[in-house]
N, C-alpha and C positions, 0 to 999 in steps of 0.2 A: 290268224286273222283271215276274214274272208270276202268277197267284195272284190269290184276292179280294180280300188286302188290301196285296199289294204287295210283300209282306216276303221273299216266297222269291223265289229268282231263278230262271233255265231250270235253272242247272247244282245250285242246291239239290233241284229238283225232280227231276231225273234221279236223283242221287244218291240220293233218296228212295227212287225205285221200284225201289235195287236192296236198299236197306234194309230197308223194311217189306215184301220177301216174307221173309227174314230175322228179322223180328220176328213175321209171321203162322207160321212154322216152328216159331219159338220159342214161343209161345201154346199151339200145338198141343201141344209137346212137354209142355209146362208142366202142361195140364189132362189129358195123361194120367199125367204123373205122378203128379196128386192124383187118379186113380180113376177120370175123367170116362171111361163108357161110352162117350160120343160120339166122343173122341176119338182120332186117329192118333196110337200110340206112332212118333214119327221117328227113335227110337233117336240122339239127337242130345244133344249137352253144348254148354255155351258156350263150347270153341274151336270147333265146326259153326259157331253163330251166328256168332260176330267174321269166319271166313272168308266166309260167305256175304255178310255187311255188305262186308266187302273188295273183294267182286268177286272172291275167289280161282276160281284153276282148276275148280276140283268145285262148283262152284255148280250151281244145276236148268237154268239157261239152258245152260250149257256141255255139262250132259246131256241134254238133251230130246232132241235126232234117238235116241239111245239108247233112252231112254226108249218114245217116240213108236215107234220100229220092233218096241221089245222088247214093247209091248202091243197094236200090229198082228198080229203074229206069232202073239202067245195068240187073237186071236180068228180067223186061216185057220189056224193046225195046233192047235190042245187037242184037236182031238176022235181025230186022230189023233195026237198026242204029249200024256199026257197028265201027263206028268214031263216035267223035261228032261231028254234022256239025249245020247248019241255024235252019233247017227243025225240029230239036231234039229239039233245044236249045227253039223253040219254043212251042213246044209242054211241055216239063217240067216247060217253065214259064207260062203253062194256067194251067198246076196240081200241080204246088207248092203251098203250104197253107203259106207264109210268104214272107219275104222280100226277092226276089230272086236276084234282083242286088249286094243284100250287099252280098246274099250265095253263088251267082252262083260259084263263081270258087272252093268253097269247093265240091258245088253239082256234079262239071264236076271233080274235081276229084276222088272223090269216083266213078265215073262214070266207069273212067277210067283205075280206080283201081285193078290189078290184084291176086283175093285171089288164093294164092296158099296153099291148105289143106294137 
């Protein structure tokens, strides 16, 4: 057993940490639905939740090279692609290292993704 007081074990604990990004998703979603400025609308319901707790396929883990390439991308082509168009979407499926059809829409969103710091 592992933990301060014993109680959870390795595999509670794993399991946790695929839960509570799942539960931090859902918080999020949660305090934008009541208004919270702060907050990231995840455009998510609780099947997203249940699946993410599952470890389903479309989890953030399963997408992040996605992700990760699709916000690389925005920061060496935005200044010359400032949409996504033809010309872009070409160019990222000759530098994507994986399945681009199955990621592309994660990729264009991350693309398109606006971090505000």
């Amino acid at each position: 057993m592992s933990g301060k007081t014993g109680f959870c074990t390795d595999a509670d604990l794993s399991t946790w940490e695929r839960v509570k990004k799942a539960f931090a998703n859902d918080w999020e979603q949660t305090k934008a639905d009541f208004g919270s400025d702060e907050a990231r609308d995840m455009d998510q319901d609780v099947d997203d939740t249940v699946k993410q707790m599952a470890g389903a396929d479309d989890a953030f883990e399963n997408r992040e090279q996605a992700f990760r390439f699709g916000y690389a991308a925005q920061c060496r082509y935005k200044s010359k692609h400032a949409t996504w168009s033809d010309d872009l979407d070409r160019q990222l499926r000759s530098d994507y290292d994986g399945d681009y059809d199955k990621d592309r829409r994660h990729i264009r969103h991350a693309y398109e993704y606006k971090y505000v710091d």
